[in-house]
mmCIF file of the N, C-alpha and C atoms, coordinates in Angstrom:
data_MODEL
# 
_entry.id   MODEL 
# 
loop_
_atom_site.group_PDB 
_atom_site.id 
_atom_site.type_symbol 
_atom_site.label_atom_id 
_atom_site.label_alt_id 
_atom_site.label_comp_id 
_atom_site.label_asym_id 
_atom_site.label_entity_id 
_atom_site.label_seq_id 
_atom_site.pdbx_PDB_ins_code 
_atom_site.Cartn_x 
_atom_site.Cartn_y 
_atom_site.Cartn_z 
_atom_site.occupancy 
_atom_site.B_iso_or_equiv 
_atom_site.pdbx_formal_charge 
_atom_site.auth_seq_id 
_atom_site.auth_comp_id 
_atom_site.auth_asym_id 
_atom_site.auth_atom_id 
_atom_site.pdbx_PDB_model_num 
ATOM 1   N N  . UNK A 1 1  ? 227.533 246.495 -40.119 1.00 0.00 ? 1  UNK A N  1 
ATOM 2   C CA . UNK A 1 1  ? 228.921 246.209 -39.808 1.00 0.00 ? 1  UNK A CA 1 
ATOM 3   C C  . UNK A 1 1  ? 229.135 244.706 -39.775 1.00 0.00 ? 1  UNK A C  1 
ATOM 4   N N  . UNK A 1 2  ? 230.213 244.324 -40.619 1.00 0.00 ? 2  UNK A N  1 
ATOM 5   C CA . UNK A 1 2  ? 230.550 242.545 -40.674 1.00 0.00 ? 2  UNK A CA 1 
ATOM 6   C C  . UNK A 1 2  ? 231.169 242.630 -38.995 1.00 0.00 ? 2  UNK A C  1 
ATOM 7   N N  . UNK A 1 3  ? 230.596 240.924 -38.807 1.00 0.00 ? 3  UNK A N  1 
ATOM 8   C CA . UNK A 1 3  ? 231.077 240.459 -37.456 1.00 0.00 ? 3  UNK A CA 1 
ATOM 9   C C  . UNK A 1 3  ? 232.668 239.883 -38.016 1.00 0.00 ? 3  UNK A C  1 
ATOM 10  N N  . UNK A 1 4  ? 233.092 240.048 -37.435 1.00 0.00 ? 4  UNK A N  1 
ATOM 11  C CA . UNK A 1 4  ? 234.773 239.534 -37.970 1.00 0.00 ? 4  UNK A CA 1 
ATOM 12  C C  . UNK A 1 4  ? 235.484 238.005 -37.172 1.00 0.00 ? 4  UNK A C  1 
ATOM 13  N N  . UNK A 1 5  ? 235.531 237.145 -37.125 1.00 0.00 ? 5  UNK A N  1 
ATOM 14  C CA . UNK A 1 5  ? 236.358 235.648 -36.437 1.00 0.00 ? 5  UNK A CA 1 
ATOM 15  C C  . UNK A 1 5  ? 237.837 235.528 -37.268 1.00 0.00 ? 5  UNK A C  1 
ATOM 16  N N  . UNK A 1 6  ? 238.212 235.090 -36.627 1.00 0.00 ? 6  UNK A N  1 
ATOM 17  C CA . UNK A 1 6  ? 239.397 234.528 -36.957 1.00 0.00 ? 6  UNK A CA 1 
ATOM 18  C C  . UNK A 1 6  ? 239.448 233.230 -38.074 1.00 0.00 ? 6  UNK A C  1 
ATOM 19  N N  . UNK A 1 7  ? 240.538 234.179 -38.481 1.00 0.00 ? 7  UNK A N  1 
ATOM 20  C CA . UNK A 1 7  ? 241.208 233.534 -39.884 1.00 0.00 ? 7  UNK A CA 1 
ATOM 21  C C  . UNK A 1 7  ? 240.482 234.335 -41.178 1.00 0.00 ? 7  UNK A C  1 
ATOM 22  N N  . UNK A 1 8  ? 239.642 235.303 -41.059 1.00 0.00 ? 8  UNK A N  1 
ATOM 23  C CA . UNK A 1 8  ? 239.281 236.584 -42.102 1.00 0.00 ? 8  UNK A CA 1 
ATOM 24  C C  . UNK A 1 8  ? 240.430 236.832 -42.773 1.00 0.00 ? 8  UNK A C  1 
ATOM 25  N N  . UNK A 1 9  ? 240.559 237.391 -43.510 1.00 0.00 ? 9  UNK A N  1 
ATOM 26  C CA . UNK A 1 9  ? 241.210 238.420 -44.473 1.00 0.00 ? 9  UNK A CA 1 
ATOM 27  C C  . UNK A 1 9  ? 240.302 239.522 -44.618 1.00 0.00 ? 9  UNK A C  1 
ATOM 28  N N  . UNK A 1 10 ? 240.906 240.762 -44.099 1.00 0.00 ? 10 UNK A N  1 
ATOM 29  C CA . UNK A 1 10 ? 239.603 241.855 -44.481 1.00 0.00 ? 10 UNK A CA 1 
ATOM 30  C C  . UNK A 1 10 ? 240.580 243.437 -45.029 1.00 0.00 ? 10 UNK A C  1 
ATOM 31  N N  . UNK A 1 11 ? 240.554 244.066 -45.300 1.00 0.00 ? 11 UNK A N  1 
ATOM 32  C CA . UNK A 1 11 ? 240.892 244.969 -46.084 1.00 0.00 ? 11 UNK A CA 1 
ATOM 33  C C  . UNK A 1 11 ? 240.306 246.497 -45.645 1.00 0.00 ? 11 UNK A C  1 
ATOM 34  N N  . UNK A 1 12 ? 241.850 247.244 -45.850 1.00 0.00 ? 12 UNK A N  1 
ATOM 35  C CA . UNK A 1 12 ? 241.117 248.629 -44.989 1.00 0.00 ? 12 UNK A CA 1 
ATOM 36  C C  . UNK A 1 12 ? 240.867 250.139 -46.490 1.00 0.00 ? 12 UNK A C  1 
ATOM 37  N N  . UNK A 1 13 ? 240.001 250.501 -46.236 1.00 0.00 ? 13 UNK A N  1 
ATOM 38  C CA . UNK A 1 13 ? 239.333 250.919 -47.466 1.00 0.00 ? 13 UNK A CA 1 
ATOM 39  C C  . UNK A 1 13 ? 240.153 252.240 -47.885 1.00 0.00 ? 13 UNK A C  1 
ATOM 40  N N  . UNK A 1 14 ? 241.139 253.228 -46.586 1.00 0.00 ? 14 UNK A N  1 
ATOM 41  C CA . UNK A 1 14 ? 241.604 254.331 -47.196 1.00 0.00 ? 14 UNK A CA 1 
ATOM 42  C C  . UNK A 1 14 ? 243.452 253.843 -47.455 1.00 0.00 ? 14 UNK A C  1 
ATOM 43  N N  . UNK A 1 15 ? 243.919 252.828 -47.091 1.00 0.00 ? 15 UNK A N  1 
ATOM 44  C CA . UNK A 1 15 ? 245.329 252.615 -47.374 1.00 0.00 ? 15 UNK A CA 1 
ATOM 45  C C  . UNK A 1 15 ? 245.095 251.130 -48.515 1.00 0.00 ? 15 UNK A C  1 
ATOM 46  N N  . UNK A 1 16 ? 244.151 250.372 -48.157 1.00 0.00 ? 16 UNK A N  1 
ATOM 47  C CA . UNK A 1 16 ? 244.126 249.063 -49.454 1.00 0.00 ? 16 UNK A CA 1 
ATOM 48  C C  . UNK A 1 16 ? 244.832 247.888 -48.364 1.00 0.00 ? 16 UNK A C  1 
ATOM 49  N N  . UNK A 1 17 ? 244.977 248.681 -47.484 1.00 0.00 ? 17 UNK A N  1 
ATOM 50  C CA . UNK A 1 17 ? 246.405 246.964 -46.684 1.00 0.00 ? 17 UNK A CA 1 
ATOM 51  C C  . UNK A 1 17 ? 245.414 246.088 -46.503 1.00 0.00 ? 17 UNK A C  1 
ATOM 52  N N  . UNK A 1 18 ? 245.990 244.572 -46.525 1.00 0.00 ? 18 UNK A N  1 
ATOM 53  C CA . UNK A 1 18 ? 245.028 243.614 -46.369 1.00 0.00 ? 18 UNK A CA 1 
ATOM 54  C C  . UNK A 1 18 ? 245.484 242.960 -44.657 1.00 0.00 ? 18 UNK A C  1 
ATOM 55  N N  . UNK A 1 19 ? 245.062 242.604 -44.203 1.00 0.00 ? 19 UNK A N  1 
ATOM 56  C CA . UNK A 1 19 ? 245.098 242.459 -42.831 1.00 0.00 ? 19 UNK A CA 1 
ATOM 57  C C  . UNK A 1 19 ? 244.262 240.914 -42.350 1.00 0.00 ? 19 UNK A C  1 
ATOM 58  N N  . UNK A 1 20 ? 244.894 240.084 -41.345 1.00 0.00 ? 20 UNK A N  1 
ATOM 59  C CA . UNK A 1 20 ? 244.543 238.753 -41.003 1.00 0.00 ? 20 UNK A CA 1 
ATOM 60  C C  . UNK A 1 20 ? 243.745 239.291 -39.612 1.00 0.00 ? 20 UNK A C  1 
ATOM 61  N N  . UNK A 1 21 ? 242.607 238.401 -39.148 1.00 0.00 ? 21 UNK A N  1 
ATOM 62  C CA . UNK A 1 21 ? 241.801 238.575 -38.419 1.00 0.00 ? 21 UNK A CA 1 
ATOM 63  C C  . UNK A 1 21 ? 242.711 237.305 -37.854 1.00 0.00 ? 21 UNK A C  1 
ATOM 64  N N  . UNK A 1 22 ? 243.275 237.244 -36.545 1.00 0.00 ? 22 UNK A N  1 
ATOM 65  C CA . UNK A 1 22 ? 243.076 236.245 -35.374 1.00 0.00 ? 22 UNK A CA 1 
ATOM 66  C C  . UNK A 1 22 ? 242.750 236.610 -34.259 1.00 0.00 ? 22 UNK A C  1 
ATOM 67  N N  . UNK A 1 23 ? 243.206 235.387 -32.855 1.00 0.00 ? 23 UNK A N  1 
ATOM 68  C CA . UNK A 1 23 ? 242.918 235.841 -31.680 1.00 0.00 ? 23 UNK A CA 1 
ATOM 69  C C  . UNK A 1 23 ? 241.527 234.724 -31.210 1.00 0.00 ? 23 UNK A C  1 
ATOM 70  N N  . UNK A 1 24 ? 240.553 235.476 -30.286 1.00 0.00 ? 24 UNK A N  1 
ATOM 71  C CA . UNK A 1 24 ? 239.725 234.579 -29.762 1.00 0.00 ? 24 UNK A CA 1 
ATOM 72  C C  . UNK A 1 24 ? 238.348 234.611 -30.113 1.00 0.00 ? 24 UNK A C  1 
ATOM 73  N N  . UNK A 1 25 ? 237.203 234.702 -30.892 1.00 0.00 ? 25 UNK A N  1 
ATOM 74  C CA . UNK A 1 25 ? 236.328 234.843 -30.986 1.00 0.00 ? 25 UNK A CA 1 
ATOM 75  C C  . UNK A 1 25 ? 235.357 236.023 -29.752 1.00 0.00 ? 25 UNK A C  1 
ATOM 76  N N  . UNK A 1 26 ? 235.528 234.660 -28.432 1.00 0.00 ? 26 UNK A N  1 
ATOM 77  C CA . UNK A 1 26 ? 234.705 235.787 -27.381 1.00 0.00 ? 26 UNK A CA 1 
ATOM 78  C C  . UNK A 1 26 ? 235.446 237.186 -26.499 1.00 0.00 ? 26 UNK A C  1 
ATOM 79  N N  . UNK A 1 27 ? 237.102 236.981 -26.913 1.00 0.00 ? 27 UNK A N  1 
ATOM 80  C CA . UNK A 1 27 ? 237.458 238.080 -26.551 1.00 0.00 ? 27 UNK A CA 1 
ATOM 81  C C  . UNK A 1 27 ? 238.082 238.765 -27.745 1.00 0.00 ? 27 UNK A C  1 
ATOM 82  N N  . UNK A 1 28 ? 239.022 240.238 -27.288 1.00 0.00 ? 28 UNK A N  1 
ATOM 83  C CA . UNK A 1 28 ? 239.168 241.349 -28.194 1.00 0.00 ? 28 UNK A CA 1 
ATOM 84  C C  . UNK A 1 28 ? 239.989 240.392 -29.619 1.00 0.00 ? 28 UNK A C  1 
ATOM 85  N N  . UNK A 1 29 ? 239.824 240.584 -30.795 1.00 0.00 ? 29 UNK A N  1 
ATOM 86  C CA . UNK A 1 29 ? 240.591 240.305 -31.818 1.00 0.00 ? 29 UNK A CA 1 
ATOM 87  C C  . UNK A 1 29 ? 241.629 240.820 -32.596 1.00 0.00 ? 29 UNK A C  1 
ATOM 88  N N  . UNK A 1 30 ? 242.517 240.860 -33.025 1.00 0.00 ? 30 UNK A N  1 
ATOM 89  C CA . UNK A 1 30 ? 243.598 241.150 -33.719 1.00 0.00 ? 30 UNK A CA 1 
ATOM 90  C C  . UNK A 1 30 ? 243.957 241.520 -34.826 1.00 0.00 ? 30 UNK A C  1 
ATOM 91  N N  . UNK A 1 31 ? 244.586 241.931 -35.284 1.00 0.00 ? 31 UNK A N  1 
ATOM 92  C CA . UNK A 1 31 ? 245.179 242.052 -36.960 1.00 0.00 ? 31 UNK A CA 1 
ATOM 93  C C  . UNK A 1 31 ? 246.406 242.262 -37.491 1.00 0.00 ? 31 UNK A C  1 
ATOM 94  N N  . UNK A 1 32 ? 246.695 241.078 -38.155 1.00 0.00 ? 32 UNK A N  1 
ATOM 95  C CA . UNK A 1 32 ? 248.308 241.095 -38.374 1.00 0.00 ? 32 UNK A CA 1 
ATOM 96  C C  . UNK A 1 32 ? 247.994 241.592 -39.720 1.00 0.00 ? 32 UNK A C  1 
ATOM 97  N N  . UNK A 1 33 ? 249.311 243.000 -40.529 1.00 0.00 ? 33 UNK A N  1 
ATOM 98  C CA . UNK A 1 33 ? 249.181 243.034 -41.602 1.00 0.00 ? 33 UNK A CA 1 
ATOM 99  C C  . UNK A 1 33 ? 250.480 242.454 -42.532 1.00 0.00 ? 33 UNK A C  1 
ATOM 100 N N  . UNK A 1 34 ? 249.967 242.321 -44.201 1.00 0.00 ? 34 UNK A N  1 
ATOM 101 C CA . UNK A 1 34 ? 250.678 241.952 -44.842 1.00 0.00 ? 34 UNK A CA 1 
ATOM 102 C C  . UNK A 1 34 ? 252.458 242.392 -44.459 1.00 0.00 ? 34 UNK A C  1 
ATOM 103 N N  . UNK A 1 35 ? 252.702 243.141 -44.078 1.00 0.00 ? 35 UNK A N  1 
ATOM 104 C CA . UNK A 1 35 ? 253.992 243.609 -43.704 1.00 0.00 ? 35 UNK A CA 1 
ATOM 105 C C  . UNK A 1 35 ? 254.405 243.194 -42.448 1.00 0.00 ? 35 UNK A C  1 
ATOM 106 N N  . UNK A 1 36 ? 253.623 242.862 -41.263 1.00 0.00 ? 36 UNK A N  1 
ATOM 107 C CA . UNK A 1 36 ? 254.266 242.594 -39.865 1.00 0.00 ? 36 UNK A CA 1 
ATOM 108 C C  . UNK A 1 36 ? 253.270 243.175 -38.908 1.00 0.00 ? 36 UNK A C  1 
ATOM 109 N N  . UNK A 1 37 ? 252.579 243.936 -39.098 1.00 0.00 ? 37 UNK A N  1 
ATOM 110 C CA . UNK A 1 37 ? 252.050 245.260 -37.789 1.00 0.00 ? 37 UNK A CA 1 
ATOM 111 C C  . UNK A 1 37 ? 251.124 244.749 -37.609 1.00 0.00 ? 37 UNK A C  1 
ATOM 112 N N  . UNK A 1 38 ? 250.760 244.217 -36.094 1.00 0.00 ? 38 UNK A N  1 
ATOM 113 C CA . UNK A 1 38 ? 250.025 243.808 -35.324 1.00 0.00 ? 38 UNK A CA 1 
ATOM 114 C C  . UNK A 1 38 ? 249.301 245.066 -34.701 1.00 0.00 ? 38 UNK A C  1 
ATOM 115 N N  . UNK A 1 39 ? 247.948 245.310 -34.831 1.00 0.00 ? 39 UNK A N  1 
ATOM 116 C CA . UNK A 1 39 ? 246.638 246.271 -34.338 1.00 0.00 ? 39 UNK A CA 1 
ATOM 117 C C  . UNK A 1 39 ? 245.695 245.697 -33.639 1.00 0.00 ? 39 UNK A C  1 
ATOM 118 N N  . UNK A 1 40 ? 245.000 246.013 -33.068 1.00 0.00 ? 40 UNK A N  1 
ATOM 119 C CA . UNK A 1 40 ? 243.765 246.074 -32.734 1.00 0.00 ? 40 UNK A CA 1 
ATOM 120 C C  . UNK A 1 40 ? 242.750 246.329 -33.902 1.00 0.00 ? 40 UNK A C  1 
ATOM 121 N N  . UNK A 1 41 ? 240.835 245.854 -33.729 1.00 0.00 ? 41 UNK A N  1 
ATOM 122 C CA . UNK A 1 41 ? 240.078 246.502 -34.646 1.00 0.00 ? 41 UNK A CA 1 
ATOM 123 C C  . UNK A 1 41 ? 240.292 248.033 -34.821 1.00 0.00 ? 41 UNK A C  1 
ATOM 124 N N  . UNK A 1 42 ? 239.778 248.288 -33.668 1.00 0.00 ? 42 UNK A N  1 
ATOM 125 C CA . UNK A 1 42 ? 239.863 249.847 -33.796 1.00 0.00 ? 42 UNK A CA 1 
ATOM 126 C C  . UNK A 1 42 ? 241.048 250.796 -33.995 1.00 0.00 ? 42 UNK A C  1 
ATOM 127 N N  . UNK A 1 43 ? 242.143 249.904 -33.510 1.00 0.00 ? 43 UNK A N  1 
ATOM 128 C CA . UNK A 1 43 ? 243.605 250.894 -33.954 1.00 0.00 ? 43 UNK A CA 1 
ATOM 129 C C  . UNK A 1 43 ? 243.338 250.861 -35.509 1.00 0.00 ? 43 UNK A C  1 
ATOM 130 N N  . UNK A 1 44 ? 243.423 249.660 -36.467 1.00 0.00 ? 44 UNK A N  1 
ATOM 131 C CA . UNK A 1 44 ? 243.378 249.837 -37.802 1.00 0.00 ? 44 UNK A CA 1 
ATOM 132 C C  . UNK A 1 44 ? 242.645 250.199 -38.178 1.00 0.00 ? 44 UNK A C  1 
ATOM 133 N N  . UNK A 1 45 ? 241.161 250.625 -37.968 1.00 0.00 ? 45 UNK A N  1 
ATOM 134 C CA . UNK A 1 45 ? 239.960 251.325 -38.252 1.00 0.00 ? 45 UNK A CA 1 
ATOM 135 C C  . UNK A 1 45 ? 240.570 252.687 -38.508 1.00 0.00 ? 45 UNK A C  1 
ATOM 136 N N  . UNK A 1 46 ? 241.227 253.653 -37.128 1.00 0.00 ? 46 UNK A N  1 
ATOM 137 C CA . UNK A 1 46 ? 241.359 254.740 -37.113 1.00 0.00 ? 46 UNK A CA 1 
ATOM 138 C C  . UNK A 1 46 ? 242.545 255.020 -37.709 1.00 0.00 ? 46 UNK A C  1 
ATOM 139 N N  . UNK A 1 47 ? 243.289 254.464 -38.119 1.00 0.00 ? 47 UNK A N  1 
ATOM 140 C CA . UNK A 1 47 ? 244.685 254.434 -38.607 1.00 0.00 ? 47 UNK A CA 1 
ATOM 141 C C  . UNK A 1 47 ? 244.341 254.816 -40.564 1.00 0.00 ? 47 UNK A C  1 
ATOM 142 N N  . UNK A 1 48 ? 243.503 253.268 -40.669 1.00 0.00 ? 48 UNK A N  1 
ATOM 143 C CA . UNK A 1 48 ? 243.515 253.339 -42.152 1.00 0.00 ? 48 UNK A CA 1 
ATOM 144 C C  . UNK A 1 48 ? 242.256 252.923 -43.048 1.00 0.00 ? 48 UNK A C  1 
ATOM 145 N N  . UNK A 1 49 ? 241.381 253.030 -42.078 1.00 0.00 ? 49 UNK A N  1 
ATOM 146 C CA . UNK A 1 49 ? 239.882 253.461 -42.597 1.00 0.00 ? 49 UNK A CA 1 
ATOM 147 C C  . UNK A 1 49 ? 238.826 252.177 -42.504 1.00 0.00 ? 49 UNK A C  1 
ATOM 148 N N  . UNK A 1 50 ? 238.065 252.481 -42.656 1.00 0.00 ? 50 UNK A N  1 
ATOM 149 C CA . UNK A 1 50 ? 236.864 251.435 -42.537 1.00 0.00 ? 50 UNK A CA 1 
ATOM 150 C C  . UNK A 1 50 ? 237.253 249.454 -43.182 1.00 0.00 ? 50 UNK A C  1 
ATOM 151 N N  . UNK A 1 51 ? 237.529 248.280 -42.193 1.00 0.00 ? 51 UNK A N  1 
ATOM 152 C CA . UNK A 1 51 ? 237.445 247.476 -42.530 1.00 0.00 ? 51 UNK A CA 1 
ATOM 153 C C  . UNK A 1 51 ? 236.499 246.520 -43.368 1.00 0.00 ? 51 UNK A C  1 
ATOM 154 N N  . UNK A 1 52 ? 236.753 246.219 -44.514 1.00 0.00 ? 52 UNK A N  1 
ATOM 155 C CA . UNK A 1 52 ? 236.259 245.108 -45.126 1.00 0.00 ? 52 UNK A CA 1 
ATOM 156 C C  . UNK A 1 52 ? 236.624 244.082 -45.716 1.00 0.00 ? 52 UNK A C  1 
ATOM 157 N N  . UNK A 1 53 ? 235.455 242.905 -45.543 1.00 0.00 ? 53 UNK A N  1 
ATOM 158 C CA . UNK A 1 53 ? 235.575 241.340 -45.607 1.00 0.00 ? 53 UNK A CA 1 
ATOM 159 C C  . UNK A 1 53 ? 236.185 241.280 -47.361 1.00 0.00 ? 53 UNK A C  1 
ATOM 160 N N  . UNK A 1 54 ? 236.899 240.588 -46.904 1.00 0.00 ? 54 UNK A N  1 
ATOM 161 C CA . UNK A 1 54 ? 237.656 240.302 -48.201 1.00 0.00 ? 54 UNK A CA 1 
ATOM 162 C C  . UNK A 1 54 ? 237.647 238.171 -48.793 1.00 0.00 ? 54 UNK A C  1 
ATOM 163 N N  . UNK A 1 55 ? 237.655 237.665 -47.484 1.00 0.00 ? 55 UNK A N  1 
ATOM 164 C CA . UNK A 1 55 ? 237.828 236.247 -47.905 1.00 0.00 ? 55 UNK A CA 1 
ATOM 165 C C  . UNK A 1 55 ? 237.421 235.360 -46.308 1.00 0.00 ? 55 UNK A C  1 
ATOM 166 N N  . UNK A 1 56 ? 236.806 234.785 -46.059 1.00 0.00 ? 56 UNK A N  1 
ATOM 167 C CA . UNK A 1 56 ? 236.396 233.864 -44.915 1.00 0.00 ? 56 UNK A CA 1 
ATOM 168 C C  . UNK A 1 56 ? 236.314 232.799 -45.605 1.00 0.00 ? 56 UNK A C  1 
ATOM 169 N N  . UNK A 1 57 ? 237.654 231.860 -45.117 1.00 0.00 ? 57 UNK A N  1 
ATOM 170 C CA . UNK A 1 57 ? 238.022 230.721 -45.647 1.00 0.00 ? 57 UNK A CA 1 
ATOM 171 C C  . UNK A 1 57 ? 237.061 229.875 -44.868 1.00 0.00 ? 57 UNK A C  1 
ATOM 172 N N  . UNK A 1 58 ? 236.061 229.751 -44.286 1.00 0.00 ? 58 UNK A N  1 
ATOM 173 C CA . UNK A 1 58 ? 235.037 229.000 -43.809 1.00 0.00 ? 58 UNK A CA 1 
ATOM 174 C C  . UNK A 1 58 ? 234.269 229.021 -44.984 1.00 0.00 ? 58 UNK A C  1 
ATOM 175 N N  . UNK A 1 59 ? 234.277 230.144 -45.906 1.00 0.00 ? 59 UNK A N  1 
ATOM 176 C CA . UNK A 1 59 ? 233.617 229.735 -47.250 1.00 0.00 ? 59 UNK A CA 1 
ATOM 177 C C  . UNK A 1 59 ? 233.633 229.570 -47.784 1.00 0.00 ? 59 UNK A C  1 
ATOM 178 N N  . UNK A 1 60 ? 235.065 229.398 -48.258 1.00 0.00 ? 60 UNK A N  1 
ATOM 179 C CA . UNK A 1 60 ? 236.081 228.753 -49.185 1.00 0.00 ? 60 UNK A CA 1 
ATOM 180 C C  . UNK A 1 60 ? 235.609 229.593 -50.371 1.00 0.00 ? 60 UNK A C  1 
ATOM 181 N N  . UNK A 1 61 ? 235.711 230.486 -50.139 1.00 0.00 ? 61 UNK A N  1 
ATOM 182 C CA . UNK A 1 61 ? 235.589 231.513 -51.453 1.00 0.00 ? 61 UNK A CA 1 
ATOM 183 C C  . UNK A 1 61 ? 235.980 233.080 -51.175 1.00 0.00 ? 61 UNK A C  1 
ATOM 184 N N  . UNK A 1 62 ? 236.139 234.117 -51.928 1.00 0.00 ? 62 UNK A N  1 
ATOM 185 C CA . UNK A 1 62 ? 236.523 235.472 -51.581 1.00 0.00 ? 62 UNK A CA 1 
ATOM 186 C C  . UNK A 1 62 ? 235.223 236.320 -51.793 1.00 0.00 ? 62 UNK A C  1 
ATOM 187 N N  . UNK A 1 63 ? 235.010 236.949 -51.027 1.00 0.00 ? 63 UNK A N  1 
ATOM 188 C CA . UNK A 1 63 ? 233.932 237.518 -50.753 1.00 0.00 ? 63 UNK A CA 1 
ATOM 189 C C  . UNK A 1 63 ? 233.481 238.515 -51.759 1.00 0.00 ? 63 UNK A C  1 
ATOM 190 N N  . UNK A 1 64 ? 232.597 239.201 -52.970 1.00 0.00 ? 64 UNK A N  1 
ATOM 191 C CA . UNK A 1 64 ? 232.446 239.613 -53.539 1.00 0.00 ? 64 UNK A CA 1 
ATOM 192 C C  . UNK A 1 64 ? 231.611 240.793 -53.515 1.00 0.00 ? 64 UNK A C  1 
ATOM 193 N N  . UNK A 1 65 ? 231.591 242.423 -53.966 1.00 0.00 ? 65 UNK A N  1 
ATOM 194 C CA . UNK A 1 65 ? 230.662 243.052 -54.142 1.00 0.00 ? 65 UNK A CA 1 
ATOM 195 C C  . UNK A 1 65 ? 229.789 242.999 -54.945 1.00 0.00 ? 65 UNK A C  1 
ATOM 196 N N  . UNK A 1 66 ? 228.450 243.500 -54.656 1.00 0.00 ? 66 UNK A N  1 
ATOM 197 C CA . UNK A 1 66 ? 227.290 243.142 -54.998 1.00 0.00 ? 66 UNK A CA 1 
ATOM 198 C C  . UNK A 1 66 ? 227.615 243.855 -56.915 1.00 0.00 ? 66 UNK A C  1 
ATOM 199 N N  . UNK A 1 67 ? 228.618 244.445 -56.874 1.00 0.00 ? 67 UNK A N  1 
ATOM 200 C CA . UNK A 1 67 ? 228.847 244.731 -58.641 1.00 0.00 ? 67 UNK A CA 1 
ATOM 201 C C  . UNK A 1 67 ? 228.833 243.483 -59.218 1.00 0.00 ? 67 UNK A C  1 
ATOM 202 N N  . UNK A 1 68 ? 230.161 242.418 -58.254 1.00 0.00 ? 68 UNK A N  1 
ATOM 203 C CA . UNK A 1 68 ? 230.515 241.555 -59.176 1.00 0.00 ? 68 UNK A CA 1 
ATOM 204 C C  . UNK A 1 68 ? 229.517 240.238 -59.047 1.00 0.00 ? 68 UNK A C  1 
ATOM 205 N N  . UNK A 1 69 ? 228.534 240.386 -58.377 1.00 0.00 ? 69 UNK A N  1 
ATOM 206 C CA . UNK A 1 69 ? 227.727 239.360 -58.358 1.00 0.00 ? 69 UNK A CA 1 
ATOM 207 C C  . UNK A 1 69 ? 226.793 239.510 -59.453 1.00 0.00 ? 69 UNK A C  1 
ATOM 208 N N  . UNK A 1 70 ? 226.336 238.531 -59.753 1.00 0.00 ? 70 UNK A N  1 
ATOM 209 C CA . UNK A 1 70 ? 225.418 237.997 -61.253 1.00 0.00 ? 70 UNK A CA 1 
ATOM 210 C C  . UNK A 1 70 ? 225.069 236.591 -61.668 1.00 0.00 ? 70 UNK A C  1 
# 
């Protein structure tokens, strides 16, 4: 399971919405989506399926599956 911080972009695997990680590191974190709707991890987990890392601008790059790596 990815650890998630703020300022992520991560993506929910059964609806596609892309969703902003903020909030505080050592406490609970957030998720604003492309449309407005503010969740919790686990509300959007159970809502619209398993979260994944899509872009951590700490790496200044978008995060890739191991397909598209080469």
């Amino acid at each position: 399971m990815t650890v998630f911080q703020p300022g992520d972009v991560v993506v929910s695997t059964d609806t596609g919405h892309m969703w902003w990680v903020h909030g505080h590191s050592g406490m609970e974190l957030h998720l604003t989506s492309s449309t407005g709707v503010c969740a919790s991890i686990p509300d959007a987990e159970q809502r619209h399926g398993q979260l994944i890392l899509h872009c951590r601008p700490s790496d200044h790059q978008p995060v890739r599956s191991s397909s598209e790596r080469r």
